[in-house]
N, C-alpha and C positions, 0 to 999 in steps of 0.2 A: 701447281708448282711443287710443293710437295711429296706427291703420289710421282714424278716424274723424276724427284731427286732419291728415292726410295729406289725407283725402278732403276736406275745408275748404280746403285748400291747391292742390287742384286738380293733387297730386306722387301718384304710385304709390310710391316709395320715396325714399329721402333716398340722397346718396351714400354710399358708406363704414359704411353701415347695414343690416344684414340682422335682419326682423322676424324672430325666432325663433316667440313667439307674441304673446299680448296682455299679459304684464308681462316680455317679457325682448326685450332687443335683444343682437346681437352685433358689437361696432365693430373695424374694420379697423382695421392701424398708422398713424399719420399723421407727416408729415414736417415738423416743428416746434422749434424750439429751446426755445421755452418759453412760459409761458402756462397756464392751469389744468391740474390734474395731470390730471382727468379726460382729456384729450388722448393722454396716455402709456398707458393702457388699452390692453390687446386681451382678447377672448374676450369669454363671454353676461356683461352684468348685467340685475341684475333692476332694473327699474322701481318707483320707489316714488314716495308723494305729500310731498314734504316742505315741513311747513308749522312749522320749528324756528321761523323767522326772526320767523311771524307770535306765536309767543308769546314770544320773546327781543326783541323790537323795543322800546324804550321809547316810551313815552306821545308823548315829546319829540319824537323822530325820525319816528315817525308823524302827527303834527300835522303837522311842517316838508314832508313827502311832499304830504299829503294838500292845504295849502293850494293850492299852485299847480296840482294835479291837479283838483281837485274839481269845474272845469267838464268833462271830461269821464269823471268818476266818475255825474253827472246823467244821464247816456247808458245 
């Protein structure tokens, strides 16, 4: 999945990322003060699809998304 979102991108590799295989990447330390914890990581994680948001989302909040998206939801 990966390797084929790469290949879309027209990148061989991202920086700071080494493909281990097809659900595990392994990130290098980055130099940051702050900002999502994922940043502070090192070593392999595994790759997963996460779709919490899509069944935690209220009705409300996805209405208010979807209005002013929806001309290029048509696409």
């Amino acid at each position: 999945m990966v390797s084929e979102i790469l290949n879309l991108a027209g990148q061989e590799e991202v920086s700071g990322w080494s493909l281990t295989n097809e659900g595990e990447l392994e990130l290098d330390t980055k130099h940051t003060v702050s900002g999502n914890s994922m940043k502070f990581r090192r070593g392999n994680i595994q790759l997963r699809l996460d779709e919490e948001w899509k069944r935690n989302m209220k009705t409300s909040a996805a209405r208010l998304v979807t209005a002013p998206t929806w001309p290029l939801l048509l696409r």
